[in-house]
C-alpha positions as CSV (number, residue, x, y, z in Angstrom):
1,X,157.2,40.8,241.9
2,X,159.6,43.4,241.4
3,X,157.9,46.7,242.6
4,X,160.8,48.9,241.2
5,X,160.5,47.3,237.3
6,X,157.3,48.2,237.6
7,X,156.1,51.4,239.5
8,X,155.1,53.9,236.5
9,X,153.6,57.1,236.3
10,X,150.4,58.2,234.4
11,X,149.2,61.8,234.9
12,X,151.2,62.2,237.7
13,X,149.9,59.4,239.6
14,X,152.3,57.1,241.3
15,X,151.4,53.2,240.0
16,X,152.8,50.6,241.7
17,X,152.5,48.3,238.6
18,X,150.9,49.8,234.9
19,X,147.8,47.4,235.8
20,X,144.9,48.4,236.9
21,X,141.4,46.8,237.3
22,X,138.6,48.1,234.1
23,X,135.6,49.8,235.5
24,X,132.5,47.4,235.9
25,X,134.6,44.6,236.4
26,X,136.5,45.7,239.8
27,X,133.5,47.5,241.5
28,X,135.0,49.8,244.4
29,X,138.2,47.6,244.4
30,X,136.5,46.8,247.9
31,X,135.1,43.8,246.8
32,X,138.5,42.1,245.6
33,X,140.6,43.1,248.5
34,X,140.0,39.4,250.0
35,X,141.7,38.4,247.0
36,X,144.4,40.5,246.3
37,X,147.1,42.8,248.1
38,X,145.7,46.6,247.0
39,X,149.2,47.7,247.3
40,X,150.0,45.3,244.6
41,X,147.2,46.9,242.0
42,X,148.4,49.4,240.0
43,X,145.0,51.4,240.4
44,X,140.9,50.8,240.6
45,X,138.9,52.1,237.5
46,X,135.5,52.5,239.8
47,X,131.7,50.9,238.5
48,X,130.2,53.9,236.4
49,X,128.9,56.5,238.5
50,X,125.9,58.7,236.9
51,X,124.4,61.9,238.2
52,X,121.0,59.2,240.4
53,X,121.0,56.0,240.9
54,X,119.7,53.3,238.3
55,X,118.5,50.1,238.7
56,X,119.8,49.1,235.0
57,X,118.3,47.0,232.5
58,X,115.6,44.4,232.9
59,X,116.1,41.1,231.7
60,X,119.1,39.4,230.5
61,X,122.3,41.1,231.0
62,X,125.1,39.0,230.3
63,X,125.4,36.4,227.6
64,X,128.3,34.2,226.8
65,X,130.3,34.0,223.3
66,X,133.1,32.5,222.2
67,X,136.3,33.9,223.4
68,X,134.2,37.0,225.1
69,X,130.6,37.8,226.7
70,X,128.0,40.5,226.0
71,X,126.6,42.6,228.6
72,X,124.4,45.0,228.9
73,X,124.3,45.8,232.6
74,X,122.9,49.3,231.8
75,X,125.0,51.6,234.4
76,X,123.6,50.0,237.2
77,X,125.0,52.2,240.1
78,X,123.9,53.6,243.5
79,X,124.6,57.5,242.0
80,X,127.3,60.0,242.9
81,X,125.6,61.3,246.5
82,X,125.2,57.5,247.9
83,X,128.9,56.9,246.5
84,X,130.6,59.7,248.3
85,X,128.7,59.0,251.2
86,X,129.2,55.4,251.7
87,X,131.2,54.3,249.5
88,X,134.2,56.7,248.9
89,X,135.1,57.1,252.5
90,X,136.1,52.7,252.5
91,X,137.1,53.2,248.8
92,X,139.1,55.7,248.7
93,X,142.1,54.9,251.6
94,X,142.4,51.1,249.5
95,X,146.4,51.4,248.7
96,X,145.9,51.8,245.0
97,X,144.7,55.0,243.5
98,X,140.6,55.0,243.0
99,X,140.1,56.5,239.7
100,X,136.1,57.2,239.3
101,X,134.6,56.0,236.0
102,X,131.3,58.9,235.2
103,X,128.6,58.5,232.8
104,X,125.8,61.3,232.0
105,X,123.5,62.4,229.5
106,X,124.1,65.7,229.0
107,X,128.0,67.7,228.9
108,X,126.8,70.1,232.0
109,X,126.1,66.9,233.5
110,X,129.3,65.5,233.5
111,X,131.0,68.9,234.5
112,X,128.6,68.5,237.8
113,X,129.5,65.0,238.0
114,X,133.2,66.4,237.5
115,X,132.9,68.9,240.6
116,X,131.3,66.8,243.0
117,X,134.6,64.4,242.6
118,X,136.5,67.0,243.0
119,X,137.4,65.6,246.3
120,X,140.0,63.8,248.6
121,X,140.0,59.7,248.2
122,X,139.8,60.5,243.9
123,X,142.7,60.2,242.2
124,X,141.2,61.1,239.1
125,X,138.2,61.1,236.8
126,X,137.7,58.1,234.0
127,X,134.8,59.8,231.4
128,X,132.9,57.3,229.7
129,X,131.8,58.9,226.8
130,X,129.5,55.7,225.6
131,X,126.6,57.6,226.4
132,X,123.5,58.8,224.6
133,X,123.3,62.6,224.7
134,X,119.6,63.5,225.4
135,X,119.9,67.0,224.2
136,X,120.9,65.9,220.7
137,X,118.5,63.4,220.1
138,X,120.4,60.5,221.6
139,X,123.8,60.7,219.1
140,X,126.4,58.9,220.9
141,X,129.0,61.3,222.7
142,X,131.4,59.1,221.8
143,X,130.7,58.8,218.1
144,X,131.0,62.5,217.7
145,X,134.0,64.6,217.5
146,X,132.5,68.2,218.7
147,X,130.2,66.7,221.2
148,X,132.9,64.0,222.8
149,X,135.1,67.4,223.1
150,X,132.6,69.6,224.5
151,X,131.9,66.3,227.4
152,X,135.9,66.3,227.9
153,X,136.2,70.6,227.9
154,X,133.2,70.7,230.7
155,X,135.0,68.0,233.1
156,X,138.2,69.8,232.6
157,X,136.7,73.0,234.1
158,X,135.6,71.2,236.9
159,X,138.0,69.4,238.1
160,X,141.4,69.7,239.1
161,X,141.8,65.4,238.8
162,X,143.4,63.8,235.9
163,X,141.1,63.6,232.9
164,X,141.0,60.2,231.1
165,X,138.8,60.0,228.2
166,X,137.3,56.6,227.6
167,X,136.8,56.2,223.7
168,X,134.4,53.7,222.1
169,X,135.8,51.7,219.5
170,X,131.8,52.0,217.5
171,X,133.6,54.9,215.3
172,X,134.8,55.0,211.4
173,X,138.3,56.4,212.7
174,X,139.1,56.5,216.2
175,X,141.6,58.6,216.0
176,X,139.3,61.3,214.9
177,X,137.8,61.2,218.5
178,X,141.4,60.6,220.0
179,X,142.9,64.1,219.0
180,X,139.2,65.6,219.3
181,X,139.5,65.1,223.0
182,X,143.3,65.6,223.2
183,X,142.2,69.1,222.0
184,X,139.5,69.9,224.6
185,X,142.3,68.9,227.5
186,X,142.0,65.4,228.3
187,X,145.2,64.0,230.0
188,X,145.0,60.6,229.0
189,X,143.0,58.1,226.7
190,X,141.5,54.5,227.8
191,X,141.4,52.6,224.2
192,X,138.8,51.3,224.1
193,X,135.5,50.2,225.6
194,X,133.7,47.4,224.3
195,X,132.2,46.9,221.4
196,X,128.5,46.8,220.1
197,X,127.3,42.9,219.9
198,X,124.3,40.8,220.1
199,X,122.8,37.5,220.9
200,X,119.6,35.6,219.3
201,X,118.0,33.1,220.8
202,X,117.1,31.2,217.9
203,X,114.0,28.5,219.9
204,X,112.5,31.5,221.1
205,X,113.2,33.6,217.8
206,X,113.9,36.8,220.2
207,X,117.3,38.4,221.4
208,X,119.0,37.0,224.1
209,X,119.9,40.5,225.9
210,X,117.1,42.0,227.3
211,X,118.5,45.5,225.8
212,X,118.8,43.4,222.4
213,X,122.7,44.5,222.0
214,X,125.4,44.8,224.4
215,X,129.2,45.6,224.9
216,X,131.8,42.6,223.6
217,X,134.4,42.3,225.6
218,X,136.9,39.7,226.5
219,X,140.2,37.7,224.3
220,X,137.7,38.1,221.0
221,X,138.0,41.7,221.3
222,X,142.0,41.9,221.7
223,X,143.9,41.9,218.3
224,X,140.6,44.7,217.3
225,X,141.8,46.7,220.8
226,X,145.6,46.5,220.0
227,X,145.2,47.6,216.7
228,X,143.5,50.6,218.5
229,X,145.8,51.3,220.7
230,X,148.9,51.5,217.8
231,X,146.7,53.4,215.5
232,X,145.8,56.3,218.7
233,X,149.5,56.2,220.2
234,X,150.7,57.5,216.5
235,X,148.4,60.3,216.5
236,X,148.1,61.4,220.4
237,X,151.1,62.7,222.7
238,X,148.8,62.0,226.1
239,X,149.1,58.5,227.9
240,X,147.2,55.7,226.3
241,X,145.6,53.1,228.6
242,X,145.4,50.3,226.7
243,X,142.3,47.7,227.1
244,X,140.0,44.8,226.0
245,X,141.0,41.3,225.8
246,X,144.0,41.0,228.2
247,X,144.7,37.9,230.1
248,X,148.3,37.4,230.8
249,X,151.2,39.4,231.1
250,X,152.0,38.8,227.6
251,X,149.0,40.2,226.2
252,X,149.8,43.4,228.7
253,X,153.4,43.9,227.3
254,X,151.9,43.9,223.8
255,X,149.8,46.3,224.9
256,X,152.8,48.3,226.1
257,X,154.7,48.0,222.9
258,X,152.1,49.6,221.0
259,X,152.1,52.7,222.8
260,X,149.9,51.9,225.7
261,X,151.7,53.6,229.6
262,X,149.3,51.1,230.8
263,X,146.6,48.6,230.9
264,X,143.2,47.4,232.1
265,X,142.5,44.0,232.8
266,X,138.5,43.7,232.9
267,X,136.5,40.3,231.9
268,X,139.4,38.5,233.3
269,X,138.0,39.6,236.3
270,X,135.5,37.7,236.2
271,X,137.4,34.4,235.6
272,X,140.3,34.9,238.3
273,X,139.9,37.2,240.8
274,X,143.9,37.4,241.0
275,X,144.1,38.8,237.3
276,X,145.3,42.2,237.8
277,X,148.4,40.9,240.2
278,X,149.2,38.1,237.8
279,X,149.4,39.9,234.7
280,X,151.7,42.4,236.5
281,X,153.7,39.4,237.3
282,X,153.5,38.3,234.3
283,X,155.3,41.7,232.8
284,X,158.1,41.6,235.5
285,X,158.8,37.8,234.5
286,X,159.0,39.5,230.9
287,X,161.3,42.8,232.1
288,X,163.5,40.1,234.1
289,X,164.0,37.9,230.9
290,X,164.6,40.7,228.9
291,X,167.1,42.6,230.9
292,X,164.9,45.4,231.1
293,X,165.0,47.8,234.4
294,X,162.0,49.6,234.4
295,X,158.8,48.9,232.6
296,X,158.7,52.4,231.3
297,X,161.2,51.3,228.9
298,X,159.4,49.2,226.6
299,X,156.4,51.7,226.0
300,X,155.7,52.1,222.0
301,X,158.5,50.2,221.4
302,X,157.3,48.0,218.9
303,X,159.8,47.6,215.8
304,X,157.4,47.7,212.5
């Protein structure tokens, strides 16, 4: 693997490769470095960290579907004072940039989540804005312009980290959202997080989840996710991350071509510990083939 084709920069982060490992798929990053070479990973997206622990959902969590699986883990997480306690200080010296994924139910929430990150061993903040808002009688952040802006102006004044906004794809227009959030200061995007599904058990007449729906993710979800990621990259001058669906380099390098500076490899996860280090190999077989020097080069360079 050629480290020069592919060391990239996103926010002013130094990547050793544009891939990095989605959050709830990759843990701490701690629990795949028996697997893989850190310094290798282009960066660690952390689990979701929430303001106190939860325990998540009871009952079935994961379900399989063609081409994907459903989950509905429910933010399980040990909650931001265990994480910087115990977690961060092994976390956070791994040679690939820790970026911490946050979840919250309220915008002054995630500004305190915000400031209490606000610390060596972060590299920068991931906001999942997937989240109910309990002051507004549970509206989705992410499926409102004013309040998604509001989550992403509060972490902004909190934090001197990097800013990426994670946008649910659940919306009419996603680029609504997109230059909502660009507007309030985010640095960068992820496109997207998974998408709202469910799963019947049809001899028991009852749904399968035990939260009744759950996020898609997984190959189903990629053409949806790439279409995504073209649509945001026309409207947006921040860095995409592009996400959902990727398994091999090629997938990644569309991913690039659309606009995305770069990816998240998530579900794969789950089926090959190795993923994130062979889709990056995967895009320097494609740079090599191609003639191309740096993978910075091919970034929304899609012909259409």
């Amino acid at each position: 693997m050629n480290k020069e084709r592919l060391a990239t920069e996103l926010c002013g982060l130094h990547l050793a490769t544009p891939v990095l490992g989605a959050s709830g798929t990759f843990g701490f990053g701690l629990e795949y470095a028996d697997f893989v070479d850190m310094a290798d990973v282009g960066g660690i997206l952390s689990k979701g960290i929430t303001p106190l622990p939860r325990s998540g959902n009871a009952g079935v969590r994961i379900a399989e579907t063609p081409a994907g699986m459903l989950n509905c883990i429910g933010l399980e997480n040990p909650g931001v004072d265990v994480f910087l306690r115990d977690i961060l200080p092994k976390a956070g010296h791994l040679a690939a940039p820790l970026i911490v994924n946050i979840s919250a139910g309220t915008a002054e929430e995630y500004g305190e989540l915000a400031e209490k990150l606000d610390v060596d061993g972060v590299a920068a903040i991931e906001v999942n804005i997937s989240c109910p808002n309990v002051k507004e009688g549970g509206i989705v952040f992410g499926t409102d312009p004013k309040a998604a802006a509001r989550v992403t102006s509060e972490v902004k004044t909190h934090t001197k980290k990097p800013v990426i906004v994670k946008l649910s794809p659940n919306v009419t227009d996603i680029t609504v959202m997109a230059r909502a959030v660009e507007a309030a200061g985010a640095d960068a995007l992820t496109v997207c997080n998974t998408f709202l599904g469910m799963a019947i058990d049809i001899e028991r007449r009852r749904p399968l989840l035990g939260n009744i729906t759950g996020g898609l993710s997984g190959p189903a979800i990629r053409p949806i996710a790439l279409r995504l990621v073209y649509q945001t990259a026309k409207v947006v001058k921040i860095p995409i991350i592009g996400c959902g669906g990727i398994q091999t380099g090629g997938d990644a390098v569309a991913f690039l071509l659309a606009g995305a500076t770069a990816v998240q490899v998530g579900a794969e996860n789950f089926r090959d510990p190795r993923a994130v280090v062979r889709v990056a190999e995967g895009i320097d077989a494609y740079l090599e083939r191609q003639g191309i020097a740096n993978v910075r080069e091919i970034v929304g360079e899609l012909e259409a």
